[in-house]
Biopython code that builds the backbone (N, CA, C, O; Angstrom):
import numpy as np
from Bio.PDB.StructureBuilder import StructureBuilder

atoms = [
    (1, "UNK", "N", (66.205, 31.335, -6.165)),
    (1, "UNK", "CA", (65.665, 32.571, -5.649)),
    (1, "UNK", "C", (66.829, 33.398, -5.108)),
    (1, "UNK", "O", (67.671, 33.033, -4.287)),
    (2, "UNK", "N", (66.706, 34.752, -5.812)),
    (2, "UNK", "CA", (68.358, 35.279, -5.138)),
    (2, "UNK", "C", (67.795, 36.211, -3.853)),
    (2, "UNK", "O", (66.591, 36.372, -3.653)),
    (3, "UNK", "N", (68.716, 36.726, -3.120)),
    (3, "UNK", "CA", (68.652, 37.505, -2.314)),
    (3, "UNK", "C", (69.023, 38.857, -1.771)),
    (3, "UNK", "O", (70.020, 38.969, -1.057)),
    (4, "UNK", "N", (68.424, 39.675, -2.013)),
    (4, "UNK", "CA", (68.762, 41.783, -1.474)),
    (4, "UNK", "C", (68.968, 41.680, -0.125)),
    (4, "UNK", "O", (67.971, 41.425, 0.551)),
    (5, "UNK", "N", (70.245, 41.846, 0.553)),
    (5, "UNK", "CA", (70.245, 42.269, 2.100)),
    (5, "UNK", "C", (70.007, 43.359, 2.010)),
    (5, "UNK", "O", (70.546, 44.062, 1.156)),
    (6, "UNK", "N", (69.073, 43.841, 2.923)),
    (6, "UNK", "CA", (68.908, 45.620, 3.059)),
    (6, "UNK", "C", (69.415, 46.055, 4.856)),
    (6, "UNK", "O", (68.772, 45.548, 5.775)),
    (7, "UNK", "N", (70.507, 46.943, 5.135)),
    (7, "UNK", "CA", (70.324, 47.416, 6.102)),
    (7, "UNK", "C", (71.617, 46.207, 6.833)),
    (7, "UNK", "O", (72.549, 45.569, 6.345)),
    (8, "UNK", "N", (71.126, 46.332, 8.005)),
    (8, "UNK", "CA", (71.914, 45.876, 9.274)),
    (8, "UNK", "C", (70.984, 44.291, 9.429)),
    (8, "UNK", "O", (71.481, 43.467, 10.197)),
    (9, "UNK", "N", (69.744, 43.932, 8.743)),
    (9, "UNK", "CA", (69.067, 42.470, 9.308)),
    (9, "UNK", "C", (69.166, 41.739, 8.110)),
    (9, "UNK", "O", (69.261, 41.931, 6.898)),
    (10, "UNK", "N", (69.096, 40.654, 9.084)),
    (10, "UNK", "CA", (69.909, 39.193, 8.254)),
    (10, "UNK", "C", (68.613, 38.409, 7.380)),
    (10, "UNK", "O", (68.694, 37.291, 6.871)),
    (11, "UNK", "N", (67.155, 39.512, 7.356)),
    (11, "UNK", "CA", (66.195, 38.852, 7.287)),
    (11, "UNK", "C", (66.325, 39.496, 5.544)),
    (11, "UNK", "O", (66.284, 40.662, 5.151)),
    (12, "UNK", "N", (66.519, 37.997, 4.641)),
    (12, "UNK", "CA", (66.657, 39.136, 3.038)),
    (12, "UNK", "C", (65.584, 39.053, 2.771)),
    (12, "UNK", "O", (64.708, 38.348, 3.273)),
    (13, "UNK", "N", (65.531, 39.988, 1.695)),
    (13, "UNK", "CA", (64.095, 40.594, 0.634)),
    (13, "UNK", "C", (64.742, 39.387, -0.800)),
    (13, "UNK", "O", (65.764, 39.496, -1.477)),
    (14, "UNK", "N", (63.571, 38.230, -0.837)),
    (14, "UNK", "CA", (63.863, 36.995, -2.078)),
    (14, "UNK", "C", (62.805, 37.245, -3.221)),
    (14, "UNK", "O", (61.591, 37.374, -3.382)),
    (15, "UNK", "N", (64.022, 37.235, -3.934)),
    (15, "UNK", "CA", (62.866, 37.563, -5.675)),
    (15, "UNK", "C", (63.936, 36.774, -6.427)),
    (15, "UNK", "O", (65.078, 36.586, -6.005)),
    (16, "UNK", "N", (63.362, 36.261, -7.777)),
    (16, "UNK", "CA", (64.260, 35.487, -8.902)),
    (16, "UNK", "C", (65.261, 36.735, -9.216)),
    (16, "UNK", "O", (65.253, 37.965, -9.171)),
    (17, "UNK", "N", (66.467, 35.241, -9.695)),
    (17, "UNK", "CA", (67.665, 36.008, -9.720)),
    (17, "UNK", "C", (67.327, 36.463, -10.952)),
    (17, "UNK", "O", (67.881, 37.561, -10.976)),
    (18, "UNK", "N", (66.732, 36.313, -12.067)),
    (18, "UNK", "CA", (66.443, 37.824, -13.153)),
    (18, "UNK", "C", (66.176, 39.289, -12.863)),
    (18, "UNK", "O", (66.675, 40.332, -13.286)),
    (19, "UNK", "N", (65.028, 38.949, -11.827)),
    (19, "UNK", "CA", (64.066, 39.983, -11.015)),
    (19, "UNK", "C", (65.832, 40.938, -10.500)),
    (19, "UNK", "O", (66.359, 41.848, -11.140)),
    (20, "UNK", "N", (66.157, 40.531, -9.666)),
    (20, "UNK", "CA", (67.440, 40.901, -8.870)),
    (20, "UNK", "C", (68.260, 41.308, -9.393)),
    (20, "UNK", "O", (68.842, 42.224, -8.813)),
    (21, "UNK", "N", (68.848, 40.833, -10.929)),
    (21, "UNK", "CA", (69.667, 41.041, -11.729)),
    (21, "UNK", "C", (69.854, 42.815, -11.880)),
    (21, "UNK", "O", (70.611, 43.684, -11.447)),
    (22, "UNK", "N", (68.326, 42.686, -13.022)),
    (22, "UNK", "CA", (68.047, 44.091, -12.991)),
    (22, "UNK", "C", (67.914, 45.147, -12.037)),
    (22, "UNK", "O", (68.240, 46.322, -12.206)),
    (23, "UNK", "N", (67.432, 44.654, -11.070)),
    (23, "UNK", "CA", (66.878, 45.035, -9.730)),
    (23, "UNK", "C", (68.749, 46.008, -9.339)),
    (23, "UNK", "O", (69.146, 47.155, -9.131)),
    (24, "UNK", "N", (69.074, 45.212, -9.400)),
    (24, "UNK", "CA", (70.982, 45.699, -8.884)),
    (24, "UNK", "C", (71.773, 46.592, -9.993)),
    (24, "UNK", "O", (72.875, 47.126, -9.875)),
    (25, "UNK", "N", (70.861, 46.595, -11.135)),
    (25, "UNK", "CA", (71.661, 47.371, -12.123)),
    (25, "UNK", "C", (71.318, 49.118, -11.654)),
    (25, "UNK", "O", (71.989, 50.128, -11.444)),
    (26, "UNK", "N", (69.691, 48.687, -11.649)),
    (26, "UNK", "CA", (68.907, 49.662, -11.360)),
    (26, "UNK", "C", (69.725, 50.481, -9.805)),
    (26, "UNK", "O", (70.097, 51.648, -9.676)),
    (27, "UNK", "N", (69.760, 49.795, -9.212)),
    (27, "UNK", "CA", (70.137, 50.652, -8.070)),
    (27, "UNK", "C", (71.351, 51.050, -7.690)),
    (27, "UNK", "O", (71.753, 51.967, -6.974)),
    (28, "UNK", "N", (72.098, 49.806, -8.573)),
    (28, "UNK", "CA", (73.700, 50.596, -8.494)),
    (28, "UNK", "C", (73.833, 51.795, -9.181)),
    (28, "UNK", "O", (74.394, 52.715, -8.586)),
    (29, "UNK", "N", (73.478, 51.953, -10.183)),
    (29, "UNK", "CA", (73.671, 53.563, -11.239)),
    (29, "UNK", "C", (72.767, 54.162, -10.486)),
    (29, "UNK", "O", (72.924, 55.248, -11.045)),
    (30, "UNK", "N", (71.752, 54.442, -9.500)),
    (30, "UNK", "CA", (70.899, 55.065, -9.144)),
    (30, "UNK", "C", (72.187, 55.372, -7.561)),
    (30, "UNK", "O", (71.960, 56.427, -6.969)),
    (31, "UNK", "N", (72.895, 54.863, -7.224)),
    (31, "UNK", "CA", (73.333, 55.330, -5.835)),
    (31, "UNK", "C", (74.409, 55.601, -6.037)),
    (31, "UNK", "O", (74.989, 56.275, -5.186)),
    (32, "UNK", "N", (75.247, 55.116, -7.464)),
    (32, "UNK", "CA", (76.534, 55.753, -7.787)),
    (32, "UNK", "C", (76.512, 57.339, -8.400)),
    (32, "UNK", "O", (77.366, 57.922, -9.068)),
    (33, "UNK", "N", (75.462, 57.706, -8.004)),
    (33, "UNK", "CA", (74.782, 59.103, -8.963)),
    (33, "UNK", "C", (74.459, 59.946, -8.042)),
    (33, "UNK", "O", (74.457, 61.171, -8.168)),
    (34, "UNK", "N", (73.965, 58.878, -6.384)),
    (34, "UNK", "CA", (74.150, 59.555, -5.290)),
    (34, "UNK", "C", (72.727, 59.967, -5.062)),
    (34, "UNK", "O", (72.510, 60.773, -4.158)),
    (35, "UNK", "N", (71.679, 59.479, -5.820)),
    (35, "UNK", "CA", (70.549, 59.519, -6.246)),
    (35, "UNK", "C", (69.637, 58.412, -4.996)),
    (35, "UNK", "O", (69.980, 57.231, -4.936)),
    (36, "UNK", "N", (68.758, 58.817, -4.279)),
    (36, "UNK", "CA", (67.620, 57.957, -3.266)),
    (36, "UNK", "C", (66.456, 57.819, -3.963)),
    (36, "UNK", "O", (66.066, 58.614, -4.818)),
    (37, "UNK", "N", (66.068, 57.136, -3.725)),
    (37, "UNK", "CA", (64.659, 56.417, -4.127)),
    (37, "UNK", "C", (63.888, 55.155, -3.792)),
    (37, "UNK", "O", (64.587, 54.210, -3.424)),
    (38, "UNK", "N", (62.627, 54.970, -3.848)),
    (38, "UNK", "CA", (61.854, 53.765, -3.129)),
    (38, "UNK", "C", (61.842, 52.553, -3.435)),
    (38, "UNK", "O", (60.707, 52.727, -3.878)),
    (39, "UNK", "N", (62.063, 51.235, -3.669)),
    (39, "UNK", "CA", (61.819, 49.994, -3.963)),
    (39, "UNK", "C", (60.506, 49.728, -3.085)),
    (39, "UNK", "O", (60.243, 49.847, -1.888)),
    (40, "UNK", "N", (59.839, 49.334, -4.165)),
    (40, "UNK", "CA", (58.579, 48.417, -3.646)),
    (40, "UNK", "C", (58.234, 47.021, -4.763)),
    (40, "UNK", "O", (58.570, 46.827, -5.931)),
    (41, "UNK", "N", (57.293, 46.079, -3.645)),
    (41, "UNK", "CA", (57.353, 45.178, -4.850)),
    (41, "UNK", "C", (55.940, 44.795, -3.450)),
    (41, "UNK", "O", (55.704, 45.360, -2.381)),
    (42, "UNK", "N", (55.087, 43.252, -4.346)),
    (42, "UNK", "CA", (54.113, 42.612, -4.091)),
    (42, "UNK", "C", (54.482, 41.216, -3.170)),
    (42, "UNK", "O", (55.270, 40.451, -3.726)),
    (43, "UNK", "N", (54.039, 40.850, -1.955)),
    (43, "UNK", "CA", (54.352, 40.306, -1.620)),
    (43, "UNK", "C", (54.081, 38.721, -2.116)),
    (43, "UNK", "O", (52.883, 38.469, -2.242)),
    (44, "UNK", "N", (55.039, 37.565, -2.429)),
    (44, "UNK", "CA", (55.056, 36.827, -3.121)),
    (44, "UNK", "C", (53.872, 35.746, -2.457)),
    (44, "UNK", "O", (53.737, 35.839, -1.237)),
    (45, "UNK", "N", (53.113, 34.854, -3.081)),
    (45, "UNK", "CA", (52.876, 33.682, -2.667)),
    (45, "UNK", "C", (53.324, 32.690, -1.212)),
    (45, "UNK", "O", (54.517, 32.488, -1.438)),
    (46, "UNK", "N", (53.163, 32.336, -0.539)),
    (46, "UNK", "CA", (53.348, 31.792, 0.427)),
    (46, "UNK", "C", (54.056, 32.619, 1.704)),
    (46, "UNK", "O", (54.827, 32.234, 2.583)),
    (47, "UNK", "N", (53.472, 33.890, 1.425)),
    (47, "UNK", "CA", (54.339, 34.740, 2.748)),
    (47, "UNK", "C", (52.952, 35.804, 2.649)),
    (47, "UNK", "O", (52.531, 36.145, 1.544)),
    (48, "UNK", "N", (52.463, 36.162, 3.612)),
    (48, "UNK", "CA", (51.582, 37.363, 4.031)),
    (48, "UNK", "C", (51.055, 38.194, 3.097)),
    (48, "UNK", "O", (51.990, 38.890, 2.700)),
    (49, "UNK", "N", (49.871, 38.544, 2.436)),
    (49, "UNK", "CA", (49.187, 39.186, 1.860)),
    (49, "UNK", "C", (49.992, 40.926, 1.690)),
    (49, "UNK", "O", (50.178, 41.798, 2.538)),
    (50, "UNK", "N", (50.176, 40.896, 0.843)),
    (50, "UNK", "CA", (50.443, 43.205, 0.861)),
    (50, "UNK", "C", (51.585, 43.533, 0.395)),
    (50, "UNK", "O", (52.103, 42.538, -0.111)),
    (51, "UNK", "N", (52.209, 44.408, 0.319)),
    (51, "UNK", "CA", (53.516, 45.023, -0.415)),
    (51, "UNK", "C", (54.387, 45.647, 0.722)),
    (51, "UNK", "O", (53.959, 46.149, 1.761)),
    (52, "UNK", "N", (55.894, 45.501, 0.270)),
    (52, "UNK", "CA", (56.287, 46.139, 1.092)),
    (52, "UNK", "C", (57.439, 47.493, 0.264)),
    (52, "UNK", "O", (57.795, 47.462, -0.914)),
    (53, "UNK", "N", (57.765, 48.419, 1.145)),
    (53, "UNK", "CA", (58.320, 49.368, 0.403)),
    (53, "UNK", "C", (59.506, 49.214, 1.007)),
    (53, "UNK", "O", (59.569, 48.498, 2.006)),
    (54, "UNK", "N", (60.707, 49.891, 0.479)),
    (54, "UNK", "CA", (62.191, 49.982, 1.053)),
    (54, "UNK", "C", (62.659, 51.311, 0.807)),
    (54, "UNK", "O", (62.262, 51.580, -0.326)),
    (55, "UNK", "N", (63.423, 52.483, 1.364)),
    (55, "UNK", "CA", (64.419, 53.554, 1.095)),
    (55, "UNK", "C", (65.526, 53.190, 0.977)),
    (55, "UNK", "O", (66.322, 52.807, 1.835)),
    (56, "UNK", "N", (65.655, 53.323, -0.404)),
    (56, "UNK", "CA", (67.533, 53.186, -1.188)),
    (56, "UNK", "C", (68.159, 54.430, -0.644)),
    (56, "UNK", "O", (67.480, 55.444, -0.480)),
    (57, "UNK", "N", (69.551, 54.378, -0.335)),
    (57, "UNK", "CA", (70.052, 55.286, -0.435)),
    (57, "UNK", "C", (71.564, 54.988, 0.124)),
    (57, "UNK", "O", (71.798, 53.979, 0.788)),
    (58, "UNK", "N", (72.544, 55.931, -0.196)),
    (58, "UNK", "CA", (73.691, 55.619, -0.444)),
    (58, "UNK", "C", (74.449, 54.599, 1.129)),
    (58, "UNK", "O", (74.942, 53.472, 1.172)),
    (59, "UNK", "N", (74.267, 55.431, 1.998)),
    (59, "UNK", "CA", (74.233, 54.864, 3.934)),
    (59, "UNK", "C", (73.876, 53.758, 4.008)),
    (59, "UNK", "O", (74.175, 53.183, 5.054)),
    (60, "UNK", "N", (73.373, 53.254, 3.335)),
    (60, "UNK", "CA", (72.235, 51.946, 3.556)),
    (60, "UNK", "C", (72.945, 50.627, 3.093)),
    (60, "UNK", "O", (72.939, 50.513, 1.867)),
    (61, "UNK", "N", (73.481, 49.726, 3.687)),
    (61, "UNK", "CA", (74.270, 48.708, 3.159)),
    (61, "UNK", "C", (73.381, 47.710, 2.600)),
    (61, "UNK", "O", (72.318, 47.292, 3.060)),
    (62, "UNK", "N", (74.217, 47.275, 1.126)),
    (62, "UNK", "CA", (73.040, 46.556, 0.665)),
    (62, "UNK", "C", (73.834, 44.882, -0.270)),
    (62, "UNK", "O", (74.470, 44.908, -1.323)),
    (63, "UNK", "N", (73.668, 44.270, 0.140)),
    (63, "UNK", "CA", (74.133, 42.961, -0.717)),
    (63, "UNK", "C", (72.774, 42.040, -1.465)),
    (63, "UNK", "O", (71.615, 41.761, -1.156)),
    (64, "UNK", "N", (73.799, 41.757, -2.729)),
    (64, "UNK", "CA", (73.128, 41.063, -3.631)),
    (64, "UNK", "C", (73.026, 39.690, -3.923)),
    (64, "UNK", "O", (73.272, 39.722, -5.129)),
    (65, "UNK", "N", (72.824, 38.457, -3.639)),
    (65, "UNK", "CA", (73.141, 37.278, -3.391)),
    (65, "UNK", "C", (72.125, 36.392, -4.026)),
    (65, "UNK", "O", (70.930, 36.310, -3.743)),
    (66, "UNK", "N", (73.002, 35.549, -5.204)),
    (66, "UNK", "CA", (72.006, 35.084, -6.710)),
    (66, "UNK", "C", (72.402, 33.387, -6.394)),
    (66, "UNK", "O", (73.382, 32.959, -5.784)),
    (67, "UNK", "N", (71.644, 32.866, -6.825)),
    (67, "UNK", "CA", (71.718, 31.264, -6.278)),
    (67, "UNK", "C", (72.514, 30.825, -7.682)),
    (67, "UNK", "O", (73.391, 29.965, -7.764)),
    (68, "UNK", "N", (71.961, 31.666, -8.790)),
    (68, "UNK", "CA", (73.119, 30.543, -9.946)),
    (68, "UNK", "C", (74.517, 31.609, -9.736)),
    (68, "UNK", "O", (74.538, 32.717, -9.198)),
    (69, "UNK", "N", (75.386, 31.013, -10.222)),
    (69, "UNK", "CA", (76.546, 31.033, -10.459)),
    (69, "UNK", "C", (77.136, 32.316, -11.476)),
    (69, "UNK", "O", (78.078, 33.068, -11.228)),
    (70, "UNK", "N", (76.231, 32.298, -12.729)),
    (70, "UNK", "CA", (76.058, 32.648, -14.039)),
    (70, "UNK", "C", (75.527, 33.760, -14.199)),
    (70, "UNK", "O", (74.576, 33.941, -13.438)),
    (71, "UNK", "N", (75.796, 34.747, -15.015)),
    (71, "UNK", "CA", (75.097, 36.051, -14.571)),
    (71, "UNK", "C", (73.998, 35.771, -15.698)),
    (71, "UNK", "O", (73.982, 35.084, -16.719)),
    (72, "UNK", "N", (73.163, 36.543, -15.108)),
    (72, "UNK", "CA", (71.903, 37.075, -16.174)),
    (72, "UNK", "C", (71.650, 37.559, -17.456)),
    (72, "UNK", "O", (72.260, 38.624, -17.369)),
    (73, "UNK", "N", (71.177, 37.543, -18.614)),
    (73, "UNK", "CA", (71.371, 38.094, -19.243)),
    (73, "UNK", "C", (70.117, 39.226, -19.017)),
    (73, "UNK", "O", (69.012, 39.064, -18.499)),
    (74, "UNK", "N", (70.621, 40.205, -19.502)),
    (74, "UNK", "CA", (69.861, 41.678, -18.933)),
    (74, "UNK", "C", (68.983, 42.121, -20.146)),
    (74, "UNK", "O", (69.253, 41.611, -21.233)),
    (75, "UNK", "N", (68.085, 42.908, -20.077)),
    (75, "UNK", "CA", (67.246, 42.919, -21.019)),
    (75, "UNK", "C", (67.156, 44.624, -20.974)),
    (75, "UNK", "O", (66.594, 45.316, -20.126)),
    (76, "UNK", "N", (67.739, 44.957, -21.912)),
    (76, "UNK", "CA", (68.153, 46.596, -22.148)),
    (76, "UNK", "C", (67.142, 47.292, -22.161)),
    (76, "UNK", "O", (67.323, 48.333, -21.529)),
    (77, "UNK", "N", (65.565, 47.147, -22.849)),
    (77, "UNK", "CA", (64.611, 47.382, -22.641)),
    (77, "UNK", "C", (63.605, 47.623, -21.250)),
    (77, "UNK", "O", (62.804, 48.544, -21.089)),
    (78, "UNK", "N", (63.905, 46.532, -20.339)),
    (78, "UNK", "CA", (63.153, 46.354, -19.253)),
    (78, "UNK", "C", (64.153, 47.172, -18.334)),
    (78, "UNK", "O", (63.637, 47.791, -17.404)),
    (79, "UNK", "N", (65.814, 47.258, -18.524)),
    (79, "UNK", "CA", (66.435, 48.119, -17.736)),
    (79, "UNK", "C", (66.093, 49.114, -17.368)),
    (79, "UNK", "O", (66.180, 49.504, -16.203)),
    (80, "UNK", "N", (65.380, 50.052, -18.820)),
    (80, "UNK", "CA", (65.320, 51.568, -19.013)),
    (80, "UNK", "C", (64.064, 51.642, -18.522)),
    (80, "UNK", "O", (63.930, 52.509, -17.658)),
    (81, "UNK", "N", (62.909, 50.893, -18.842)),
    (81, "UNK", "CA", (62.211, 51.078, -17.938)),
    (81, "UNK", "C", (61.617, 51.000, -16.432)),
    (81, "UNK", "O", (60.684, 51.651, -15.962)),
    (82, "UNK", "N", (62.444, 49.993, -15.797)),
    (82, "UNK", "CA", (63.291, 50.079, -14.389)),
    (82, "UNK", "C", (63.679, 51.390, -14.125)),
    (82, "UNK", "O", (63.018, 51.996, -13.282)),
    (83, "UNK", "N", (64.398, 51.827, -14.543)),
    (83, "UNK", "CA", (65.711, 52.948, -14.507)),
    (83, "UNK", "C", (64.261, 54.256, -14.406)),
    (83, "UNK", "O", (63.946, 54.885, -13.396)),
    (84, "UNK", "N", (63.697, 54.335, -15.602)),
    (84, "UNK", "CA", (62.543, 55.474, -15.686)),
    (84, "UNK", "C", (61.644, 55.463, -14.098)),
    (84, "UNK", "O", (61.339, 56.422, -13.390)),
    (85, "UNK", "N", (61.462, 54.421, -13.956)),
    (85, "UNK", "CA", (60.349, 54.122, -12.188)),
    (85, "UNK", "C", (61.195, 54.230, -11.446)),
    (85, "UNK", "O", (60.694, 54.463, -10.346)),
    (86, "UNK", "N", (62.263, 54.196, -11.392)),
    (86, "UNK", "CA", (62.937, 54.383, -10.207)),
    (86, "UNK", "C", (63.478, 55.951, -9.891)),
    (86, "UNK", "O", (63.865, 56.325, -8.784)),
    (87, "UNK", "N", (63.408, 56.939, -11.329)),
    (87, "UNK", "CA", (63.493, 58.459, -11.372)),
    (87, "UNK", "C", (62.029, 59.236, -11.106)),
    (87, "UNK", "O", (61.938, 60.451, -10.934)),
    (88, "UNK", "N", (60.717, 58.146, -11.106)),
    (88, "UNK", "CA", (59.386, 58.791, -10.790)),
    (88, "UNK", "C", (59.241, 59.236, -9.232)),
    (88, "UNK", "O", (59.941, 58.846, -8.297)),
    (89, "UNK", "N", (58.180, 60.131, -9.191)),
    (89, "UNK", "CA", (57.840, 60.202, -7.874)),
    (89, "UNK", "C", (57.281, 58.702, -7.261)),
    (89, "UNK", "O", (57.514, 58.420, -6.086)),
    (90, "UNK", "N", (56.688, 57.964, -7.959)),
    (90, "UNK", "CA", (56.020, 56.178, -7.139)),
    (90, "UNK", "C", (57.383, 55.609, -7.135)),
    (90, "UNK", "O", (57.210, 54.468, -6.707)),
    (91, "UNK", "N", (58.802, 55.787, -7.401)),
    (91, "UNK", "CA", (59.616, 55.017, -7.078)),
    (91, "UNK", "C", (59.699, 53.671, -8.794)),
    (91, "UNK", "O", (59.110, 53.704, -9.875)),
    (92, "UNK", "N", (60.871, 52.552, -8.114)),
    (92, "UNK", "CA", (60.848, 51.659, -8.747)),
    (92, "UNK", "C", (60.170, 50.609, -7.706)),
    (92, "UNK", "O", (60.539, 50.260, -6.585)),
    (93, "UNK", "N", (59.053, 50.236, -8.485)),
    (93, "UNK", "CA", (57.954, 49.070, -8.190)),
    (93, "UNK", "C", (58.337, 47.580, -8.915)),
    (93, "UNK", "O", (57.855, 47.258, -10.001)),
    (94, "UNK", "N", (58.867, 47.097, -8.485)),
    (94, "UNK", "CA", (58.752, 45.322, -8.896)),
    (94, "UNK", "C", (58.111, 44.834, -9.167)),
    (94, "UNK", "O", (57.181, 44.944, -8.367)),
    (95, "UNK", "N", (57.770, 43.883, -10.319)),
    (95, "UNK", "CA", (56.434, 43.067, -10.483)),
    (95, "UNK", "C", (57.046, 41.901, -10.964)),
    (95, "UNK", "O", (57.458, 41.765, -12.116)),
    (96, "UNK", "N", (57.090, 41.251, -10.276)),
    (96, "UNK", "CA", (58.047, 39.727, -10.571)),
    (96, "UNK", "C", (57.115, 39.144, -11.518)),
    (96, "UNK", "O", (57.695, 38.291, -12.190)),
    (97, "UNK", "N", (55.873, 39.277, -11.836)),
    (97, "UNK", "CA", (55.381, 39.133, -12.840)),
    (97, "UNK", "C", (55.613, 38.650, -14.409)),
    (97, "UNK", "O", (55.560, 37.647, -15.121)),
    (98, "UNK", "N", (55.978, 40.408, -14.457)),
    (98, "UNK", "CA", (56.290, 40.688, -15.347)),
    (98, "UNK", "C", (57.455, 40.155, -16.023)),
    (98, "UNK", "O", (57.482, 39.958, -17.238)),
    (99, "UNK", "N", (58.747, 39.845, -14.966)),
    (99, "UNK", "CA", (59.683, 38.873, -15.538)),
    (99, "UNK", "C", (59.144, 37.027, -15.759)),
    (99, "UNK", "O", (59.495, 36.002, -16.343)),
    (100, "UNK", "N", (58.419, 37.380, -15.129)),
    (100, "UNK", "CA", (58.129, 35.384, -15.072)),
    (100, "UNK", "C", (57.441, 35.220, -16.914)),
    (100, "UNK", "O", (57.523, 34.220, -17.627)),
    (101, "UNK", "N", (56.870, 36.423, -17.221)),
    (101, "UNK", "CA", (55.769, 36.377, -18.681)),
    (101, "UNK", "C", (57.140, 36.683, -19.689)),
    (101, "UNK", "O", (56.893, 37.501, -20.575)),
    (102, "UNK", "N", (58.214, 36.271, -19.680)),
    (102, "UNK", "CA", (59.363, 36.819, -20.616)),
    (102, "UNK", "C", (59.496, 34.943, -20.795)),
    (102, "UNK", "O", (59.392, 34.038, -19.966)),
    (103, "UNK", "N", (59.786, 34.951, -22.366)),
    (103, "UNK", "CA", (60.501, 33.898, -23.015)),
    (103, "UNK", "C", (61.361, 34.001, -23.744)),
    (103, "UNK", "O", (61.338, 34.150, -24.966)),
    (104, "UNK", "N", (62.793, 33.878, -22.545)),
    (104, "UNK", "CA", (64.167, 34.786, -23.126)),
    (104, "UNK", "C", (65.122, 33.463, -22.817)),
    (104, "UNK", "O", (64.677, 32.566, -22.099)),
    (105, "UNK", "N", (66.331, 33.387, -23.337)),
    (105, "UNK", "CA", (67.716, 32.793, -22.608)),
    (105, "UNK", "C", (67.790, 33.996, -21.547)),
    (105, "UNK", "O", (67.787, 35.199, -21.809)),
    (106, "UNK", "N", (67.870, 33.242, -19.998)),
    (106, "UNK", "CA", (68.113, 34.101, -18.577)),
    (106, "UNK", "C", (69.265, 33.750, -18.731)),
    (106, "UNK", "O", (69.793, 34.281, -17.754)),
    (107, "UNK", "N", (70.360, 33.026, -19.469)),
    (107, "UNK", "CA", (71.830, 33.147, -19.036)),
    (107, "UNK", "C", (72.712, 33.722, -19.804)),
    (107, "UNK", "O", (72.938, 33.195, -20.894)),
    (108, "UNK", "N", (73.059, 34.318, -19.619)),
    (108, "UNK", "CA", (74.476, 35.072, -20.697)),
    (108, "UNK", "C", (75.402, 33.865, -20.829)),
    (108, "UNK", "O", (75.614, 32.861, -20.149)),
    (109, "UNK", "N", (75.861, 34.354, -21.958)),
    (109, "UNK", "CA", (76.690, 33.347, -22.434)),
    (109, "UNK", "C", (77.721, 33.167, -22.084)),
    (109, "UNK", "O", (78.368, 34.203, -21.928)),
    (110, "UNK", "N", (78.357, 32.027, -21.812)),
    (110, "UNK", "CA", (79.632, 32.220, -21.363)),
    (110, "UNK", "C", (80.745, 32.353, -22.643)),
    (110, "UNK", "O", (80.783, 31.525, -23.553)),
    (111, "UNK", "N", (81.744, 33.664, -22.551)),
    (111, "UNK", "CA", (82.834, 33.865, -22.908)),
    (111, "UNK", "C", (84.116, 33.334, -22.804)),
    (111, "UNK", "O", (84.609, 33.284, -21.677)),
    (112, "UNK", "N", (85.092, 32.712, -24.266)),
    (112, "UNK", "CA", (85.828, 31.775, -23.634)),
    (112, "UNK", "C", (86.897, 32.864, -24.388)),
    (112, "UNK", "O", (86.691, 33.416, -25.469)),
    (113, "UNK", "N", (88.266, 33.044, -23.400)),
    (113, "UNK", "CA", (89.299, 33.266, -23.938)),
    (113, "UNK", "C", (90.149, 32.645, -25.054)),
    (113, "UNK", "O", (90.727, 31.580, -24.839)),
    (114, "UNK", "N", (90.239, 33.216, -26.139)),
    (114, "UNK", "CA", (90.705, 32.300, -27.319)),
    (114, "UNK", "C", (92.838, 32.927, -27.000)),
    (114, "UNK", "O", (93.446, 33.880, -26.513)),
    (115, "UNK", "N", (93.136, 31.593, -27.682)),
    (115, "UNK", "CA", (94.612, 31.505, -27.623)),
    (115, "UNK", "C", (94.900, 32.160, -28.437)),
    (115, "UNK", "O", (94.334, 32.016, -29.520)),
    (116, "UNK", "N", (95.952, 33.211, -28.265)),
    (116, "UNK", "CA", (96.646, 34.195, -28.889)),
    (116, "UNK", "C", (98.209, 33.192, -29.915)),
    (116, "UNK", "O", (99.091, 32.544, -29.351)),
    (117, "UNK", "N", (98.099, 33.354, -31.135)),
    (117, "UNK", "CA", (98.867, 32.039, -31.526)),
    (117, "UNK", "C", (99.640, 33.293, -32.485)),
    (117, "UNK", "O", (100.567, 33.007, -33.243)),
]
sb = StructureBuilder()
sb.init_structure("model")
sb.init_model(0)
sb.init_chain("A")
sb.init_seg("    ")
for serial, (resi, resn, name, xyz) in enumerate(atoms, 1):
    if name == "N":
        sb.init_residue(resn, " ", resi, " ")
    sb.init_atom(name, np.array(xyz, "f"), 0.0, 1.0, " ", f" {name:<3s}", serial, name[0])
structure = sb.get_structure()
């Protein structure tokens, strides 16, 4: 389960490191653009009934913290439509769902430097 620090509290916002992956693509090009907007998502199973919302924006310190090692492999499709909700007036909405119903390789491959001979 990776982890979004939002802000100044040590209390993180936990979603799968796929969920997060994208989640960080989405908001880095969205704040390197200088661009604000809402994160919301559903509150998971074993924590309190309801949703909670967040304000992105550039002021706002934010760390990304993934339990594997290995980066994600990203799904160019689900990016853009990330990317599209996060330019709407409802914001970008999370549905961890929706990543859990994917039957993909979640790991990028690892790249090996070949010897220059």
């Amino acid at each position: 389960m990776g982890k979004l620090f939002y802000g100044s509290t040590d209390q993180p916002i936990e979603m799968p490191d796929r969920v997060l992956a994208h989640v960080k693509v989405v908001v880095a090009t969205k704040l390197r653009r200088g661009e604000s907007f809402t994160l919301s998502w559903r509150h998971d199973a074993g924590t309190p009934r309801g949703r909670s919302t967040i304000w992105i924006q550039p002021s706002i310190p934010l760390r990304f913290v993934f339990t594997s090692s290995e980066p994600e492999l990203l799904d160019p499709e689900h990016l853009k439509s990330l990317a599209n909700d996060a330019s709407s007036t409802a914001g970008l909405i999370v549905d961890f769902d929706a990543f859990a119903d994917e039957v993909v390789e979640t790991r990028a491959p690892r790249t090996r430097r070949s010897a220059k001979v």
